[in-house]
C-alpha positions in Angstrom: 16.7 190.5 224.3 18.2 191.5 220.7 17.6 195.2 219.2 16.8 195.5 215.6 18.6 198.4 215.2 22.1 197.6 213.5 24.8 198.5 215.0 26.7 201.7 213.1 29.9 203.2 214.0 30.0 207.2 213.8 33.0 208.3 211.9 34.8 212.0 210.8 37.8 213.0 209.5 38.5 216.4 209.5 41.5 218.3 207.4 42.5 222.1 207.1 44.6 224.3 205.0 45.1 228.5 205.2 44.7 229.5 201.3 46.2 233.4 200.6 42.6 234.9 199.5 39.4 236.0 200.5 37.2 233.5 201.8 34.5 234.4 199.2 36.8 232.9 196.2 37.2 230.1 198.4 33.6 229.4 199.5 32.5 230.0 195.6 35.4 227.6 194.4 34.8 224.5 196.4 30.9 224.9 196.8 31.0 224.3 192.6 30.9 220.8 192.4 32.0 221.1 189.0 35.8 221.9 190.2 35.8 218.9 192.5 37.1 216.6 189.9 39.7 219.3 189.6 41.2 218.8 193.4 39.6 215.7 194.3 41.1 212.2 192.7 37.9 210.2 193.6 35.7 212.4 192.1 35.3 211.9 188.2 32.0 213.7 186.9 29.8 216.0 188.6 26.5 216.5 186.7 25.4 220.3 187.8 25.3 224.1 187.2 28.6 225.2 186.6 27.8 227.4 190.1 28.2 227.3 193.8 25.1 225.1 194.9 23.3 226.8 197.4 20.9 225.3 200.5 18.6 223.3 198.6 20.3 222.1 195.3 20.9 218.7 194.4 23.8 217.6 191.8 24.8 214.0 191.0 28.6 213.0 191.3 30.4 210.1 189.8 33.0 209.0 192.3 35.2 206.0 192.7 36.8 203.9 195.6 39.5 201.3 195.1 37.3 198.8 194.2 34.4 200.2 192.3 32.6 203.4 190.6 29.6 204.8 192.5 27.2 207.4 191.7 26.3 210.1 194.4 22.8 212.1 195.0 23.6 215.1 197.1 21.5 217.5 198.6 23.0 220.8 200.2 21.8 221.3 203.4 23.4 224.2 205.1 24.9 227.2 202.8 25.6 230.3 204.5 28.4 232.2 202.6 30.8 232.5 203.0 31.5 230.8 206.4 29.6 227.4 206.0 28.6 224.8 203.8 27.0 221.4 204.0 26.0 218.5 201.9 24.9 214.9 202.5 24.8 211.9 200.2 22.8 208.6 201.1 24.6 205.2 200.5 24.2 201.6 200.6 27.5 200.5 201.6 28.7 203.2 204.1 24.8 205.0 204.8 25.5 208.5 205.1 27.7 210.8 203.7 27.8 214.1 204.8 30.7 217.3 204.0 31.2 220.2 205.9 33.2 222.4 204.8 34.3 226.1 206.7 36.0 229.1 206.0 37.5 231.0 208.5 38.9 234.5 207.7 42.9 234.2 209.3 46.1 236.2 209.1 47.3 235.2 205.3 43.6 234.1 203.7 41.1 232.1 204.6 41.4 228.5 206.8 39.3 226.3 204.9 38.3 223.3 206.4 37.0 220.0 204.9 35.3 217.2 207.2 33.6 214.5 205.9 31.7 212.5 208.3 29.9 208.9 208.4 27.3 209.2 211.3 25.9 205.6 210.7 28.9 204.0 209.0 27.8 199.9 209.1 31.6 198.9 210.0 34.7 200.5 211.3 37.5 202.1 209.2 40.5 200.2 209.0 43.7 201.7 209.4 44.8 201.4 205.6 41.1 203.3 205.2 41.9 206.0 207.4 45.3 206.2 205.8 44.0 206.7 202.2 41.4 209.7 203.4 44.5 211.9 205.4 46.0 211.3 201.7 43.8 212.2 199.3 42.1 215.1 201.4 45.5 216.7 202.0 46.2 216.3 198.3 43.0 217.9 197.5 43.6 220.9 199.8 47.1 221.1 198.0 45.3 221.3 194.7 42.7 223.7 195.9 45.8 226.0 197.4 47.9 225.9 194.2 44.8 226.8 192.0 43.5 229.2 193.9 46.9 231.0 194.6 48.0 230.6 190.8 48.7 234.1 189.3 
C-alpha cells in the first residue's frame, strides 16, 4: 500500500550571539526587515515599513541562493517584544520557511538567537548546504553585533 503524502524531511539550524545592549534595540533592529539586507548576504530588497513588523504584518523580500533569485511572502506570526519573534514564508522548492528569533537578557547584553527551520523540507540538506547556512548566519550575527555595538 503507497501513501500520497510525500515524504519531507524536518530541518533547523539554530545560531546565537550575546550583543552588549538591551534586548529592546535588538528585538526592534532585527524585527525591521528593512535592515536585513544590511546583516544578511542573501537578502537583497525588502519591500516594507521601515519598522519592526509586528504579529500580523506581511513584507515581501527579494532573496537569493547560489543558483537563482527568489521572492519571499512573509507573514509574522508570533511577536511578543522583546523576547520573541516569528515569521514564515511558503515556498515551492523547500515548502516552508519559518524564523525564530529570541532575545534573552544575559550578563553583557542580550543573547539573540536566530533559527531558521524547514518543517516539510522535500529533500535533505547536504553537507556543503549545511556548511553555507553556519556561514552566512554567523556572518550575519557578526554584522548585527558590529552595528549594533558601533559608537
Amino acid at each position: 500500500m503507497t501513501s500520497d503524502t510525500p515524504i519531507t524531511y524536518p530541518f533547523q539550524r539554530s545560531h546565537s550571539i550575546v550583543i552588549a545592549t538591551a534586548p529592546t534595540a535588538v528585538f526592534d533592529y532585527v524585527t525591521n526587515p528593512k535592515t536585513w539586507p544590511k546583516w544578511l548576504s542573501s537578502s537583497h530588497e525588502i519591500d516594507c515599513d521601515d519598522r519592526p513588523m509586528r504579529f500580523g504584518d506581511t513584507f515581501h523580500e527579494h532573496w537569493s541562493t547560489r543558483t537563482a533569485p527568489v521572492d519571499l511572502d512573509w507573514l509574522v506570526i508570533a511577536c511578543e517584544p522583546p523576547h520573541l519573534w516569528m515569521g514564515i514564508a511558503q515556498t515551492d522548492f523547500m515548502g516552508p520557511i519559518v524564523l525564530h528569533y529570541t532575545f534573552d537578557d544575559v550578563p553583557g547584553g542580550t543573547r539573540f538567537t536566530r533559527m531558521m527551520r524547514n518543517p516539510a523540507r522535500p529533500k535533505l540538506p547536504t553537507d556543503d548546504l549545511l556548511a553555507r547556512i553556519d556561514a552566512e548566519s554567523n556572518e550575519g550575527l557578526a554584522n548585527i553585533k558590529r552595528l549594533l555595538e558601533a559608537p
